[in-house]
SETI-530295 format. One line per 4 residues: number of its first residue (from 1); for each residue x, y, z of N, C-alpha, C. Coordinates in nm, 3 decimals, always signed. Example, Ala and Ser with C-alpha at 12.3 -4.5 7.8 and 13.67 -1.06 7.14 Angstrom:
residues 2
1	+1.319,-0.569,+0.780,+1.230,-0.450,+0.780,+1.320,-0.330,+0.780  +1.285,-0.225,+0.708,+1.367,-0.106,+0.714,+1.290,+0.003,+0.787
//
This chain:
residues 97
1	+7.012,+12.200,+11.362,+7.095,+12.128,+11.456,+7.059,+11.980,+11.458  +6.939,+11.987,+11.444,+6.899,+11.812,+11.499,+6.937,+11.768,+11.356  +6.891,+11.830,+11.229,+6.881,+11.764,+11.061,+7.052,+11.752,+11.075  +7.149,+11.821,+11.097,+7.296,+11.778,+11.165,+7.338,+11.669,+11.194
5	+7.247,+11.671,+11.273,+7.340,+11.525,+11.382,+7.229,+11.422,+11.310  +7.145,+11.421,+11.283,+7.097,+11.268,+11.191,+7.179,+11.241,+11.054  +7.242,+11.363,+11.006,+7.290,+11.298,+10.897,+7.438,+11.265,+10.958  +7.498,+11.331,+11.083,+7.631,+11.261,+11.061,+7.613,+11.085,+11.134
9	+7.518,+11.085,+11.204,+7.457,+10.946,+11.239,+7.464,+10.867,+11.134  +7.371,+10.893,+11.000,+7.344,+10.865,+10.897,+7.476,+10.816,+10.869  +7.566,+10.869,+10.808,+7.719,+10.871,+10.773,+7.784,+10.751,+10.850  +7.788,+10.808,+10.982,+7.829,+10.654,+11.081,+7.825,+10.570,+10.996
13	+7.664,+10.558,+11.016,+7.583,+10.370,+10.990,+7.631,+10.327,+10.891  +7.634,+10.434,+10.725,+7.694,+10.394,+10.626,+7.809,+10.315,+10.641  +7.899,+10.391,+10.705,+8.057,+10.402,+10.646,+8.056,+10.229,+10.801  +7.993,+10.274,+10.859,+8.024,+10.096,+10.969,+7.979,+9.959,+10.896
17	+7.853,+9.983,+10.787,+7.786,+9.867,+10.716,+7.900,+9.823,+10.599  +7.980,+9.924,+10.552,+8.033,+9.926,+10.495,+8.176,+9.842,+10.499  +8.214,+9.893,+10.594,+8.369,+9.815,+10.652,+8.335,+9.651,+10.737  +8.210,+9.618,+10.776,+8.182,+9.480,+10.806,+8.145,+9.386,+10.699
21	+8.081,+9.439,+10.561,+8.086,+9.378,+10.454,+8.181,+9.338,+10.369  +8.313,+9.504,+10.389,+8.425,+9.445,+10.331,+8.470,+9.310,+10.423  +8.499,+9.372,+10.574,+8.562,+9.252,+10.627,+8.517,+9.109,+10.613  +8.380,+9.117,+10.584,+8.352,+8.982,+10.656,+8.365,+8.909,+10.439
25	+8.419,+8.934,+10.357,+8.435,+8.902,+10.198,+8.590,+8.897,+10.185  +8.655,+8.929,+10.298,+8.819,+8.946,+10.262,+8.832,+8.784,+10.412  +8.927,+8.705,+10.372,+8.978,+8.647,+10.483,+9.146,+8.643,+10.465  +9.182,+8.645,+10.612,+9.377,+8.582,+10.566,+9.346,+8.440,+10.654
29	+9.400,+8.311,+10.560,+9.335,+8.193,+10.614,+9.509,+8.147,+10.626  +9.543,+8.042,+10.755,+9.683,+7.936,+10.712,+9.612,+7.803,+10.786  +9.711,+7.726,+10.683,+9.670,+7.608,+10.712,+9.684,+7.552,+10.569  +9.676,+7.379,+10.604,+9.735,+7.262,+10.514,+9.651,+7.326,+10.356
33	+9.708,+7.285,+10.246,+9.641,+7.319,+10.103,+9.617,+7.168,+10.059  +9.489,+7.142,+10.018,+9.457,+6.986,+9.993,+9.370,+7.019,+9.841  +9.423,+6.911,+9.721,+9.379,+6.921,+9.595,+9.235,+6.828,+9.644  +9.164,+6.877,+9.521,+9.032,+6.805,+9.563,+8.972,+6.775,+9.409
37	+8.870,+6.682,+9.390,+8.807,+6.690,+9.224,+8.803,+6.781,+9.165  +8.718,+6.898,+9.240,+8.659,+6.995,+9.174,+8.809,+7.144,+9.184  +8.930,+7.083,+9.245,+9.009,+7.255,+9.279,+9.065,+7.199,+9.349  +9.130,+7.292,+9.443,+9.202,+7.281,+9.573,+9.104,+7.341,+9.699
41	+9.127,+7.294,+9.815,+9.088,+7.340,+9.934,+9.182,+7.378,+10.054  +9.127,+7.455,+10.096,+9.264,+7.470,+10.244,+9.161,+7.497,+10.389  +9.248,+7.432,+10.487,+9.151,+7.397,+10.579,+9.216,+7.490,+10.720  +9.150,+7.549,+10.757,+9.207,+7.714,+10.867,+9.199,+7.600,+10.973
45	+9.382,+7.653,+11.010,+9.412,+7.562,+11.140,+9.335,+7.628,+11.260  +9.298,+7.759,+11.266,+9.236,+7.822,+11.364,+9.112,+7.784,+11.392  +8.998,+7.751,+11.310,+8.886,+7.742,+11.316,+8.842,+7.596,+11.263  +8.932,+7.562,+11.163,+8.881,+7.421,+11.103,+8.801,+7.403,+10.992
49	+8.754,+7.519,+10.934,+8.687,+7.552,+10.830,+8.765,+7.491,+10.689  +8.685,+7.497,+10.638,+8.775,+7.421,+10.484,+8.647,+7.523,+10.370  +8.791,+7.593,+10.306,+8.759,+7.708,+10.217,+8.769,+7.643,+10.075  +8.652,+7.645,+9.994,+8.706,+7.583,+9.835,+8.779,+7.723,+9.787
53	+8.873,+7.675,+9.686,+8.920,+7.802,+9.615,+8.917,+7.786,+9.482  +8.887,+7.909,+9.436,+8.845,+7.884,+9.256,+8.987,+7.979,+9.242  +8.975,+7.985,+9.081,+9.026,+8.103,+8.978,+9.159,+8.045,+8.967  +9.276,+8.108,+8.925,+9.397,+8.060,+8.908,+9.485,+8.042,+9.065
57	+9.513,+7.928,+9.079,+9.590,+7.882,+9.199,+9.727,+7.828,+9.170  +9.807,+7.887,+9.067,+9.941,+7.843,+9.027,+10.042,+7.816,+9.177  +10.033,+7.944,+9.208,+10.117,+7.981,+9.348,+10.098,+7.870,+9.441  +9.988,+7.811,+9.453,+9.946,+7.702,+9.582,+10.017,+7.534,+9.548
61	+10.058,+7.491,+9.655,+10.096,+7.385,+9.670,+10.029,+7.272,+9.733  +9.988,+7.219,+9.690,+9.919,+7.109,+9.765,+10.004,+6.997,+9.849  +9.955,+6.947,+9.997,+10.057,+6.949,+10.061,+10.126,+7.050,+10.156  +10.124,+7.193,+10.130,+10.218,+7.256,+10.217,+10.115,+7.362,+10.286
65	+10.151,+7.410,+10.404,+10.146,+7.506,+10.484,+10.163,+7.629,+10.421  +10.027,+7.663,+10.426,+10.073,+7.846,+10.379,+9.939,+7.943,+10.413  +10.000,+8.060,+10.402,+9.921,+8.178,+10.451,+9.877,+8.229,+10.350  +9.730,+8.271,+10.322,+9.644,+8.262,+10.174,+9.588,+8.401,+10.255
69	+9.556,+8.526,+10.148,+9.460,+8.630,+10.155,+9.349,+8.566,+10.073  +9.245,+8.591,+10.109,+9.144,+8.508,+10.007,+9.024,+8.613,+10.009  +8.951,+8.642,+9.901,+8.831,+8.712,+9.841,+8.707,+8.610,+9.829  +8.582,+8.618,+9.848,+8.472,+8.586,+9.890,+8.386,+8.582,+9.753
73	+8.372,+8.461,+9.653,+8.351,+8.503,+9.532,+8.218,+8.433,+9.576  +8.118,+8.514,+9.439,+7.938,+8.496,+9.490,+7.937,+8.371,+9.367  +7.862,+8.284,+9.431,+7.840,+8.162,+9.318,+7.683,+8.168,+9.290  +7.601,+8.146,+9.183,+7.472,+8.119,+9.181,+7.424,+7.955,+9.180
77	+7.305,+7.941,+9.292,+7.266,+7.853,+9.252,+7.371,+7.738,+9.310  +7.427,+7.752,+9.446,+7.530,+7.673,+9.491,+7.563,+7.775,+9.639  +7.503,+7.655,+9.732,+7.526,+7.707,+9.898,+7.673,+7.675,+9.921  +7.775,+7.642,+9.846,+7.890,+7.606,+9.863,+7.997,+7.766,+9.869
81	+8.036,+7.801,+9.929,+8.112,+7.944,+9.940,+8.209,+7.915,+9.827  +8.286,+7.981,+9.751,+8.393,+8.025,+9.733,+8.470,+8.132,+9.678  +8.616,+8.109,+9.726,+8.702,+8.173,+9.774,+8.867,+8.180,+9.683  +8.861,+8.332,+9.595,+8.977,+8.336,+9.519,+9.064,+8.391,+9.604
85	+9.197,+8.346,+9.548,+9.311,+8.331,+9.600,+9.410,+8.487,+9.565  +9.378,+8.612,+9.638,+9.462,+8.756,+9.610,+9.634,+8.726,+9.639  +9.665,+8.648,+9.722,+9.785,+8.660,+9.747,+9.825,+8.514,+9.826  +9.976,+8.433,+9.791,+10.028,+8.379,+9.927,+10.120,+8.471,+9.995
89	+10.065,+8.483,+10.151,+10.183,+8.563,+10.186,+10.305,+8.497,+10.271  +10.276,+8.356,+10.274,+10.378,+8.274,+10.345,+10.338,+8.166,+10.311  +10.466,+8.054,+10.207,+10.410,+7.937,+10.226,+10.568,+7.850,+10.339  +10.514,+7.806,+10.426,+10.607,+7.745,+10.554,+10.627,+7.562,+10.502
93	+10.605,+7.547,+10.389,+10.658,+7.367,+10.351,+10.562,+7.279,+10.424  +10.643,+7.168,+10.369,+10.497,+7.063,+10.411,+10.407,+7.056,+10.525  +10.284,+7.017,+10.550,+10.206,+7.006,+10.601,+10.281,+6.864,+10.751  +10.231,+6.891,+10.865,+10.317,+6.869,+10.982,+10.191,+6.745,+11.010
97	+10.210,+6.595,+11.015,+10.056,+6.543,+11.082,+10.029,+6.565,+11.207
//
C-alpha cells in the first residue's frame, strides 16, 4: 500500500517537472519585429522583453506587429537566450508608435 502511493507520487513529480520545462522552452510572444546586426528581434508588448531569434525567419517582417510561437534554443558559451521561430500566428501590419 504505502510502495503504491510513493510511486504514484513519484509519477506526479515526474509528469509536473515535466510540463514546466516544456512550458517554460515554448513562448507565444506579440509585439513590434526589429532587424538587428546579428538577426531579428521582437520585443513582448506584455512584458518588454526583447527575444533574439535565430534559424530561418522568412515569414517575419520587420517593422510589423505579429504574434510569434517561439522555441527556446540552447546556445553554448553565450548568456544571450535564443529563440526559433515555430510559427506566425498573426501578423496585424505595421508597428503603431
Amino acid at each position: 500500500m504505502i510502495a503504491a502511493a510513493v510511486a504514484v507520487i513519484a509519477v506526479v513529480v515526474v509528469v509536473t517537472v515535466i510540463l514546466v520545462h516544456q512550458a517554460a522552452s515554448n513562448r507565444t510572444v506579440t509585439g513590434c519585429v526589429t532587424s538587428a546586426p546579428n538577426g531579428m528581434l521582437v520585443t513582448s508588448e506584455k512584458d518588454k522583453r526583447v527575444y533574439t531569434l535565430f534559424g530561418e525567419n522568412a515569414a517575419l517582417k520587420p517593422g510589423d506587429r505579429m504574434t510569434l510561437h517561439l522555441k527556446k534554443i540552447k546556445t553554448k558559451g553565450s548568456n544571450t537566450l535564443m529563440w526559433e521561430t515555430n510559427k506566425v500566428t498573426k501578423d496585424f501590419g505595421a508597428c503603431q508608435p
